[in-house]
C-alpha positions as CSV (number, residue, x, y, z in Angstrom):
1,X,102.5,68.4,179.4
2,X,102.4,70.9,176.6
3,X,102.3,68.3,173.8
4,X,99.1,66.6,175.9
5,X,97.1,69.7,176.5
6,X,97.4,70.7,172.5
7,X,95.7,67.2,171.8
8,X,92.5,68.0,174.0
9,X,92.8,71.2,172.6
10,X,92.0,70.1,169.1
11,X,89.7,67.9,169.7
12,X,87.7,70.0,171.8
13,X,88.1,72.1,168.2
14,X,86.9,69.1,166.3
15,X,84.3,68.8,168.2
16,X,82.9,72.4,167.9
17,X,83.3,71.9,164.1
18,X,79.8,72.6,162.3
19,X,78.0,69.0,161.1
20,X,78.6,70.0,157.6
21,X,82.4,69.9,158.3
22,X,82.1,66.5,159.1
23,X,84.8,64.3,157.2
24,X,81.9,61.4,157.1
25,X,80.5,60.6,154.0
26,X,76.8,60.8,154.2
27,X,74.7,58.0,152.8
28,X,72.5,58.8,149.6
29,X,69.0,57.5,149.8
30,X,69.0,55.3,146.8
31,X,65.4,56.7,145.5
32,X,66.8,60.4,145.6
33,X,66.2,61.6,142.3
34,X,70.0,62.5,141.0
35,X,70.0,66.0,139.2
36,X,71.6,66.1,135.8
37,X,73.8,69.0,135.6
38,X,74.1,70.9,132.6
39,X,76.9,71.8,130.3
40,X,79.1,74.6,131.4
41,X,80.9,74.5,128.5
42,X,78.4,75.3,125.0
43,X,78.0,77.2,122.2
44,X,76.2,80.0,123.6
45,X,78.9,80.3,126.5
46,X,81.9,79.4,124.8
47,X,84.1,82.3,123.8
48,X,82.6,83.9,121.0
49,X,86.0,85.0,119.7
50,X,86.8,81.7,119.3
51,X,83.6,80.6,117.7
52,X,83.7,83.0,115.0
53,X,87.3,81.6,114.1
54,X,87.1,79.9,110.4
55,X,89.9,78.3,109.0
56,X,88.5,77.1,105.1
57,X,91.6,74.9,104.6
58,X,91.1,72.2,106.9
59,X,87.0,73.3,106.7
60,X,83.8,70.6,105.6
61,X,85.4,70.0,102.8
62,X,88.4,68.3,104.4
63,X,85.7,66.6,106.9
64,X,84.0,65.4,103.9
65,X,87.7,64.0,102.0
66,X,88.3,61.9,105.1
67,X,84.9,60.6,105.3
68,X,85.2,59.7,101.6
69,X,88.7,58.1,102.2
70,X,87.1,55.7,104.9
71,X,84.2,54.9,102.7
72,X,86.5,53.6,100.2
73,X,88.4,51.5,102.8
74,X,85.2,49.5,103.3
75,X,85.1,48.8,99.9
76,X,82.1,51.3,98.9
77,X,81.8,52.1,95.1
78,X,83.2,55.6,93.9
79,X,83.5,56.9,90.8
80,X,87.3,57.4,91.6
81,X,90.0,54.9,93.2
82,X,91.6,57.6,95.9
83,X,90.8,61.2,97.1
84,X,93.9,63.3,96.3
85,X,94.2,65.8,98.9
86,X,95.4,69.2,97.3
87,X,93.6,71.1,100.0
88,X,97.0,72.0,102.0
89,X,100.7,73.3,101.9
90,X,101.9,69.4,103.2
91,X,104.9,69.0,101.1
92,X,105.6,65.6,102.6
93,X,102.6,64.3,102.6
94,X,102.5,64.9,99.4
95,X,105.5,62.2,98.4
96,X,108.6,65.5,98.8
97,X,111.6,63.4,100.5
98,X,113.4,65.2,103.5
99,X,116.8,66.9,102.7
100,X,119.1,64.7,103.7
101,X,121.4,67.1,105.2
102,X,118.1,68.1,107.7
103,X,117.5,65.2,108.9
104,X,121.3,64.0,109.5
105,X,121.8,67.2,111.9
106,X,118.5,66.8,113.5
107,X,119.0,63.2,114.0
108,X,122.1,63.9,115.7
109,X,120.7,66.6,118.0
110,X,117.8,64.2,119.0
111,X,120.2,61.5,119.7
112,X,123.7,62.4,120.6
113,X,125.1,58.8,120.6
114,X,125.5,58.7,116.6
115,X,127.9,61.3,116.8
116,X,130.6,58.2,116.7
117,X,128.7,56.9,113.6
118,X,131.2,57.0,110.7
119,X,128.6,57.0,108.7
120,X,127.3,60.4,109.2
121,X,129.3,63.2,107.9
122,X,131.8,65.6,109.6
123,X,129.9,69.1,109.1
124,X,126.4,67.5,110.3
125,X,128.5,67.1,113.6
126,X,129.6,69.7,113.7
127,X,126.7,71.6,113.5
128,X,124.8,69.5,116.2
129,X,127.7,69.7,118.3
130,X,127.2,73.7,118.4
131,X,123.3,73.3,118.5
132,X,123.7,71.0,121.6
133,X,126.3,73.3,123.9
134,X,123.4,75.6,123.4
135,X,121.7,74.1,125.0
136,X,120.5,73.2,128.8
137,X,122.5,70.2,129.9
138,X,123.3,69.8,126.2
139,X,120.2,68.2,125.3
140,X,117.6,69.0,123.0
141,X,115.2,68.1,125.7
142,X,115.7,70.9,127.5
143,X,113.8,74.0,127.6
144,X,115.7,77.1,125.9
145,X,115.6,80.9,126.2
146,X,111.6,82.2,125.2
147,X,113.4,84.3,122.4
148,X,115.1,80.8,121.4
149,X,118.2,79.2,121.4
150,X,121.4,81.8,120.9
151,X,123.2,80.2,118.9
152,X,120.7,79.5,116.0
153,X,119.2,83.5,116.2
154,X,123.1,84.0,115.0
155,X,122.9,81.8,112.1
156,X,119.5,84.0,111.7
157,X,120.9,86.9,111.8
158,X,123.8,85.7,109.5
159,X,121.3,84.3,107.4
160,X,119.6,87.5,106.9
161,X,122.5,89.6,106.5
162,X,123.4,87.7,103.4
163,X,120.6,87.4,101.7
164,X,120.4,91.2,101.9
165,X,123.9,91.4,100.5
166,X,125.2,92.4,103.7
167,X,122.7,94.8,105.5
168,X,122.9,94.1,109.2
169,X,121.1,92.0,111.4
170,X,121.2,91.3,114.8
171,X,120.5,88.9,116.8
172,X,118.7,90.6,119.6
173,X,115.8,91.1,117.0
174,X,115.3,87.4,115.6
175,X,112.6,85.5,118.2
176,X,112.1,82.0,117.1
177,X,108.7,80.6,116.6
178,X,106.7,77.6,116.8
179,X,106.3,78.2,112.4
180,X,106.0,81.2,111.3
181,X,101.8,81.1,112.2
182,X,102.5,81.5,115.9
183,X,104.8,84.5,115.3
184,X,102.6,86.7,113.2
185,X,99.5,85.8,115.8
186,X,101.9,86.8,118.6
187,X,102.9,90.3,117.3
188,X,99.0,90.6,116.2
189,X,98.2,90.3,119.9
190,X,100.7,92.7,121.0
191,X,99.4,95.1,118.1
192,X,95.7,94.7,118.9
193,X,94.1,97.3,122.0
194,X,91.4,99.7,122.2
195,X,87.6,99.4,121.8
196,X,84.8,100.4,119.7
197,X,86.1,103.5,116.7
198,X,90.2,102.9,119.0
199,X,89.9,99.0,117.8
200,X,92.5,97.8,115.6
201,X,92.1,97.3,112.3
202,X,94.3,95.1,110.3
203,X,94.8,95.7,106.8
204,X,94.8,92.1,105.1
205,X,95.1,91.1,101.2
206,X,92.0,89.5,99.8
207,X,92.3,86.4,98.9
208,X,94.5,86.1,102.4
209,X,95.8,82.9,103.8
210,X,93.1,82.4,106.7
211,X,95.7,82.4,109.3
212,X,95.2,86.0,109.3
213,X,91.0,86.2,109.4
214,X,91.2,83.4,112.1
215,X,93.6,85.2,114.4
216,X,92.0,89.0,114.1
217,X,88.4,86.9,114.9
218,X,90.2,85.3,117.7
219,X,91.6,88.6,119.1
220,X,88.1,90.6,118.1
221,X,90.3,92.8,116.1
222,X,88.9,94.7,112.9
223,X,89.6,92.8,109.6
224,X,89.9,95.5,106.9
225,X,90.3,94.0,103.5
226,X,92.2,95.7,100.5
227,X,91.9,93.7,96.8
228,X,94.7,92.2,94.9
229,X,94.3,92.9,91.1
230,X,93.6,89.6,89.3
231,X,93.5,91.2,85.9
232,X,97.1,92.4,86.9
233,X,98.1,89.0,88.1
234,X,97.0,90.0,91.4
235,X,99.3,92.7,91.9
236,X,99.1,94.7,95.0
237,X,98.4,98.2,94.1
238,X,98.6,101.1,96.5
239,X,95.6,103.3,95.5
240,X,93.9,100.3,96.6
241,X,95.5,100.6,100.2
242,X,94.4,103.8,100.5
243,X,91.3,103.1,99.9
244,X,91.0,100.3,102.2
245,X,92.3,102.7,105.1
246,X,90.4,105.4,104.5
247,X,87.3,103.9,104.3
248,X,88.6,101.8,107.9
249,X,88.8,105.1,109.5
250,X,85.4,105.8,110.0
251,X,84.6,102.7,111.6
252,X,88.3,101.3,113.5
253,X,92.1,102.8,114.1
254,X,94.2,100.7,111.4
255,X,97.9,100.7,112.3
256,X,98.7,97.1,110.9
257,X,99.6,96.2,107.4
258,X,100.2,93.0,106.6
259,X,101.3,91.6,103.5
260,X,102.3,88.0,102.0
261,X,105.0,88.0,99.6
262,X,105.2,85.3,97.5
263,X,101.3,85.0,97.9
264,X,99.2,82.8,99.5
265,X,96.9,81.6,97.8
266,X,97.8,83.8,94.3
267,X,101.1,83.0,93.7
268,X,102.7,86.5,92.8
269,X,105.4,87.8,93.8
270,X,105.8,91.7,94.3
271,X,108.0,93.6,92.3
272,X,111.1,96.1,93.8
273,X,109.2,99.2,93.2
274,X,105.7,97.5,94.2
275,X,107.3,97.1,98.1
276,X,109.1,100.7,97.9
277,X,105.7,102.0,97.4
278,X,104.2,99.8,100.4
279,X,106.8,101.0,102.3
280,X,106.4,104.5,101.8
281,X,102.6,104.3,102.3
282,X,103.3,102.8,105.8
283,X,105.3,105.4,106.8
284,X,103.2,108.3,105.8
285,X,100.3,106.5,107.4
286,X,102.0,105.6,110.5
287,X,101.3,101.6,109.9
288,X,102.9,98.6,111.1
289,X,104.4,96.3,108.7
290,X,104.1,92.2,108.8
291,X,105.9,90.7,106.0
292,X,104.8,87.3,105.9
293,X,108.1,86.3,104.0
294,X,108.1,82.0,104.0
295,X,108.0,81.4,100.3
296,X,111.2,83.3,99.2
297,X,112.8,80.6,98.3
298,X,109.7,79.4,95.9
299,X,110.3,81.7,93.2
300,X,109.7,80.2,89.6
301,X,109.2,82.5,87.1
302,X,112.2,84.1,85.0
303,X,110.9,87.5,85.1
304,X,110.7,87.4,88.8
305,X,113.1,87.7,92.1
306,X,112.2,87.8,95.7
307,X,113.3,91.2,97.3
308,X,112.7,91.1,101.6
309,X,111.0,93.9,103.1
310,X,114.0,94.2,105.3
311,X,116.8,94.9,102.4
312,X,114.4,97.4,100.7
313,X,113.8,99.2,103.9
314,X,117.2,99.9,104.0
315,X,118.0,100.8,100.9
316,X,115.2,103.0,101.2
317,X,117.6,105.4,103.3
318,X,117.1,106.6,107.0
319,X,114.5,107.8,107.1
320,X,112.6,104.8,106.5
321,X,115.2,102.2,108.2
322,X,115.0,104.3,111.2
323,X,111.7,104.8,111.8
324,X,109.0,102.0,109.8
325,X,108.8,99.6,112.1
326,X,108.7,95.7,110.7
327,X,108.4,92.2,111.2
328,X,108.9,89.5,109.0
329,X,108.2,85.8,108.6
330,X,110.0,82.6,107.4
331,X,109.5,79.1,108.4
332,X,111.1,75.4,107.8
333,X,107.3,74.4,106.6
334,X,107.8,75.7,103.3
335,X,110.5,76.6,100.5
336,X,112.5,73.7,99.4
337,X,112.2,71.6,102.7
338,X,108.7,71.5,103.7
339,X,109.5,70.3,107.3
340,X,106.1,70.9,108.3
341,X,105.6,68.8,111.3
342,X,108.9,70.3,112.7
343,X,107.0,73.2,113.2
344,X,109.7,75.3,112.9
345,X,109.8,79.3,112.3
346,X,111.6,82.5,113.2
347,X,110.4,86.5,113.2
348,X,113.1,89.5,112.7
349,X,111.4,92.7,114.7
350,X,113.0,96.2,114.0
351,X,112.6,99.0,115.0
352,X,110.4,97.8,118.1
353,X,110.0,100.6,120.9
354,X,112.5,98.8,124.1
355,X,110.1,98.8,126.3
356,X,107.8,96.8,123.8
357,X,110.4,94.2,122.7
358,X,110.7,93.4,126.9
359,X,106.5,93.1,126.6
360,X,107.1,91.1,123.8
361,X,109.7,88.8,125.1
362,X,107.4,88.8,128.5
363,X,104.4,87.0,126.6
364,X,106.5,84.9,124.4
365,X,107.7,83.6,128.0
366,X,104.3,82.2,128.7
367,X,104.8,79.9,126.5
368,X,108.1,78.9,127.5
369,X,109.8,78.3,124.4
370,X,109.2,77.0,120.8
371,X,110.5,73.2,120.0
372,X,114.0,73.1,120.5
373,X,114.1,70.0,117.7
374,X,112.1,72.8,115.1
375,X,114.6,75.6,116.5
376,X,117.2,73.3,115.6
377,X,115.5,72.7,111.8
378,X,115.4,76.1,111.2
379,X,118.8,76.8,112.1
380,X,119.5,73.3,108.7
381,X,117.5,76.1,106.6
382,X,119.4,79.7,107.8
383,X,122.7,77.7,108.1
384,X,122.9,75.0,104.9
385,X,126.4,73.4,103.8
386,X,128.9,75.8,102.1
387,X,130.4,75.2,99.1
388,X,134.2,74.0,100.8
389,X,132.4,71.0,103.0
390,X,131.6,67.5,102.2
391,X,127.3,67.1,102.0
392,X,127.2,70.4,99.9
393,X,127.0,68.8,96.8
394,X,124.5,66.1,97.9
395,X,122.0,69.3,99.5
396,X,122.3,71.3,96.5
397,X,121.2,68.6,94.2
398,X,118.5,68.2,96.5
399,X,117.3,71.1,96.3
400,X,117.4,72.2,93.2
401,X,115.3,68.8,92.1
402,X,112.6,70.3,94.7
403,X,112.5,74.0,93.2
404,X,112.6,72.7,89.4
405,X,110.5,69.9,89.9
406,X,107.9,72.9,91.6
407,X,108.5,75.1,88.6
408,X,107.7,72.5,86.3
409,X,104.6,71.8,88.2
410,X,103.6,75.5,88.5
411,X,103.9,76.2,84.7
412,X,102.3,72.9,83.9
413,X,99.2,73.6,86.2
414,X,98.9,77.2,84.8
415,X,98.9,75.7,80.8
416,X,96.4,73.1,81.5
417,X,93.9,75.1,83.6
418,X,94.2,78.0,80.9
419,X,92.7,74.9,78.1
420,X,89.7,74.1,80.1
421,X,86.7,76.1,79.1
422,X,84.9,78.3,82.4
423,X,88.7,78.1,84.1
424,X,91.1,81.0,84.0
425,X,94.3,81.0,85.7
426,X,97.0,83.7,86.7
427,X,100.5,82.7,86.4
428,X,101.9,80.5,88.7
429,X,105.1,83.1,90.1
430,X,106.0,81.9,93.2
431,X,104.6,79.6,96.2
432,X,103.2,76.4,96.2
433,X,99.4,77.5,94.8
434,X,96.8,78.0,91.8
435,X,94.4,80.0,92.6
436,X,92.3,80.0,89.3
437,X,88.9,81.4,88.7
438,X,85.9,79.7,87.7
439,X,83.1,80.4,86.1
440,X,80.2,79.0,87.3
441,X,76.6,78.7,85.5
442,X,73.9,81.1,87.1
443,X,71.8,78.2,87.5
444,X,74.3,76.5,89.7
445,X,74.5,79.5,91.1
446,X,70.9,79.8,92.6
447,X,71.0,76.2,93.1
448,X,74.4,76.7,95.7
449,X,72.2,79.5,97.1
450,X,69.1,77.2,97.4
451,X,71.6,75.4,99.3
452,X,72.5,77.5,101.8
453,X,76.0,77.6,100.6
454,X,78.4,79.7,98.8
455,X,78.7,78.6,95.0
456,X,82.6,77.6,95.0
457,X,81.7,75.3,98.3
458,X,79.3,73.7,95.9
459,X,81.6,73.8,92.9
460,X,84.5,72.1,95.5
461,X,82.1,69.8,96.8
462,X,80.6,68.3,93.9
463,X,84.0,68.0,92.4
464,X,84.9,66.1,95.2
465,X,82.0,63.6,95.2
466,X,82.4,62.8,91.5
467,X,86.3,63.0,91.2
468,X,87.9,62.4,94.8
469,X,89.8,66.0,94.4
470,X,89.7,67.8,97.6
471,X,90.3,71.6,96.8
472,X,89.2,74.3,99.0
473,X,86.2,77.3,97.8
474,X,87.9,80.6,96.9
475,X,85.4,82.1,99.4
476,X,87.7,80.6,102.3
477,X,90.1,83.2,101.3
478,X,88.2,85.7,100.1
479,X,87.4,87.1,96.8
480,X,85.6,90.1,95.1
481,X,81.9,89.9,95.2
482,X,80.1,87.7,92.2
483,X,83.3,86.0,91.6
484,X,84.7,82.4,92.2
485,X,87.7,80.6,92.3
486,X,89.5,77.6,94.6
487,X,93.1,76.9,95.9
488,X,95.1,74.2,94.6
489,X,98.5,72.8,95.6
490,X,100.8,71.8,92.9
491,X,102.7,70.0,95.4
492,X,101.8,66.5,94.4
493,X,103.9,64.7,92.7
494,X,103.8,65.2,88.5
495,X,101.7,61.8,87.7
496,X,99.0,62.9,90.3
497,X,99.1,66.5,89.6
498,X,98.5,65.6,85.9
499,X,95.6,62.9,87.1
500,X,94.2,65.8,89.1
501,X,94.0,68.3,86.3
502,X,92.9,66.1,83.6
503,X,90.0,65.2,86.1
504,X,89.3,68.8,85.7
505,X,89.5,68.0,81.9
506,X,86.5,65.6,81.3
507,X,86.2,63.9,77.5
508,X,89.0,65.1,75.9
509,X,87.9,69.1,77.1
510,X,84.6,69.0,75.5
511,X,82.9,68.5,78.5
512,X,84.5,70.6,81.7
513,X,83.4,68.5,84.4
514,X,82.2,72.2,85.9
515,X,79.2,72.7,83.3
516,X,78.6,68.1,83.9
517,X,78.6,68.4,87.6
518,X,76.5,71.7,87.9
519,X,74.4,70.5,84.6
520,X,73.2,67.7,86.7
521,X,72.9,69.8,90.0
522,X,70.7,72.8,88.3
């Protein structure tokens, strides 16, 4: 039979099998000496891309904050009650209450049953219901389209066109992002190619948010760095571009410009002509343009007003509009909401060669798709109640307490900084940020040095020992060489902020704790 002679078949086969085939396990003398394998995984064999990634805001001194935190939990004496963590953009975790309006239509996408609550109003159904027939099997557990869900890159788009006072936008060029971080270190990855002299440099503000440092490490791109003018308020000034690229050219091919508008960690926000003049540069050059954009709506100062990249581009005529290319940033972390944890974000891409916006869409694809629940937050901040519907009065009151309460706290922080001798601080213009400078004694100085350590670290730490504020070094962010500074939320709430800077403020400002604590260190 032809079933019967297969059998004998394989086992003849199984039988011809080499011993070390054998599915036996084989019996390990008990005093063979077991050989201890090494690490595949070290330092030395890691990727070094990765190991020359730094990112100062969550650095030692955040290590050191926690540590401190725990200490105090087990009852250990400190010359301070609490460490107040001003290290980080956290709006919540910094006492900021949700938006209401947010949360309701988020709530509702998460879980579809409260729809038949009474309790919840009409237009947050209403905008779930759309969110949720976008998606698959209308559930926000679904995956959705890489580029994001379709009906929320509308509200984008719709979003965009009128904040530019009705310059178009469409749809087809708003990719959603996992916060706006993932979308300016995707585009930088598309951006990034050749080798040696043909590497790509990426022009970057100094100080930068370290997103930017960490990512170029990461993709062992050339980081060229161009100064903001403190003295100027740190004003972005074009003769210092060209400097910066010029000098690039000898040693990388620069073709990316990025810029953060309001800044990150300075606080200013760039005039009208200041971005027709970055724009003009980029076109002569022949440079891409990332507008990291996510503090527009953090704008405090009367004498300022946000203007996008986008709307000045085309205004700037055709051609500009037709030809720079650009991508810009927002994000639900930041602004009035400060959904953080939603992680939330979209980019707007123009003027992107077709057969790059596929390649773009291809890699965004690897990924799958950003967080349908953050998609759908983003689409509460492009897409807030209108003036004719019932929870617009509630949202506006909302958010106007955030943005003046901000204000208040921005002003405020510039004012009592400005009082303490060896501090000098910039105003306060936009974002959530001081950024002052500090003058520390040369003695502290060489003791920092001594230290192995650069002499805002020191000035950060030892504030942080003796007071329980956890700040982070200017040198995370970069600076001009012999100067110092460190970056400060405002975002706590007034009573701490005004704890925090009156710690700054020892014995009634005769004493600034910076000349105690580096007194006692020299």
């Amino acid at each position: 039979m032809p079933g019967v002679r297969a059998a004998r078949g394989l086992v003849r086969a199984v039988r011809g099998w080499p011993r070390w085939y054998s599915t036996a396990t084989e019996e390990v003398p008990a005093d063979r000496p077991m050989k201890i394998r090494d690490k595949i995984l070290t330092l030395q064999s890691m990727n070094p891309q990765v190991r020359a990634v730094e990112y100062a805001v969550r650095g030692p001194i955040v290590l050191r904050a926690a540590e401190l935190e725990k200490e105090l939990q087990r009852g250990v004496t400190k010359p301070f009650h609490e460490v107040i963590k001003a290290n980080i953009g956290d709006a919540h975790a910094m006492g900021q209450q949700p938006i209401t309006f947010l949360r309701q239509v988020v709530a509702l996408c998460t879980y579809p049953d409260l729809l038949d609550n009474p309790s919840f109003p009409r237009d947050a159904k209403s905008r779930a219901v759309r969110i949720l027939q976008s998606c698959g099997g209308q559930s926000l557990g679904s995956y959705s389209a890489s580029q994001g869900v379709g009906c929320i890159r509308e509200d984008v788009a719709q979003y965009i066109k009128d904040r530019d006072g009705g310059i178009p936008a469409d749809p087809d060029n708003i990719y959603l992002t996992t916060g706006a971080s993932d979308g300016i270190a995707s585009i930088l990855k598309i951006l990034v190619s050749g080798e040696d002299k043909s590497r790509t440099g990426i022009l970057i503000p100094i100080p930068q948010y370290p997103l930017y440092s960490a990512a170029i490490s990461e993709l062992d791109a050339i980081q060229v760095n161009y100064y903001l003018d403190e003295e100027n308020c740190w004003a972005l000034d074009v003769n210092e571009l060209r400097r910066a690229l010029y000098e690039a050219k000898g040693y990388c091919n620069p073709k990316v410009l990025c810029i953060i508008n309001p800044g990150n960690p300075t606080g200013q926000v760039q005039s009208r002509r200041c971005i027709e003049e970055v724009i003009h540069f980029a076109c002569e050059e022949g440079l891409f343009l990332l507008a990291d954009e996510v503090y527009q709506d953090n704008v405090y100062s009367d004498s300022c007003k946000f203007h996008s990249f986008k709307k000045v581009l085309y205004e700037m005529g055709p051609e500009y509009f037709k030809h720079v290319e650009l991508a810009s940033f927002h994000s639900t972390s930041k602004g009035y909401t400060g959904e953080c944890g939603y992680r939330g974000g979209y980019m707007e891409v123009v003027n992107l060669h077709p057969d790059i916006g596929a390649q773009l869409v291809k890699m965004l694809s690897v990924r799958l798709c950003p967080p349908v629940s953050g998609q759908a937050a983003m689409d509460v901040v492009v897409n807030p109640p209108h003036p004719d519907e019932e929870s617009y009065e509630q949202f506006i009151t909302e958010k106007e307490a955030v943005l003046s309460n901000l204000a208040y706290k921005a002003k405020m922080t510039e004012e009592i900084f400005n009082e303490i001798p060896g501090i000098k601080c910039n105003p306060l213009q936009g974002a959530m940020y001081a950024f002052p400078r500090v003058f520390i004694p040369s003695k502290a100085v060489q003791k920092a040095k001594d230290l192995g350590m650069a002499p805002d670290m020191f000035y950060c730490l030892q504030l942080l020992e003796e007071t329980g504020i956890c700040i982070v070094p200017g040198s995370g962010f970069g600076q001009k060489e012999g100067t110092h500074h460190f970056r400060m939320t405002i975002l706590p709430s007034v009573e701490k902020l005004k704890t925090l800077l009156q710690k700054n403020n020892l014995d009634c400002k005769e004493k600034h704790c910076m000349v105690l604590l580096m007194g006692r260190s020299s």
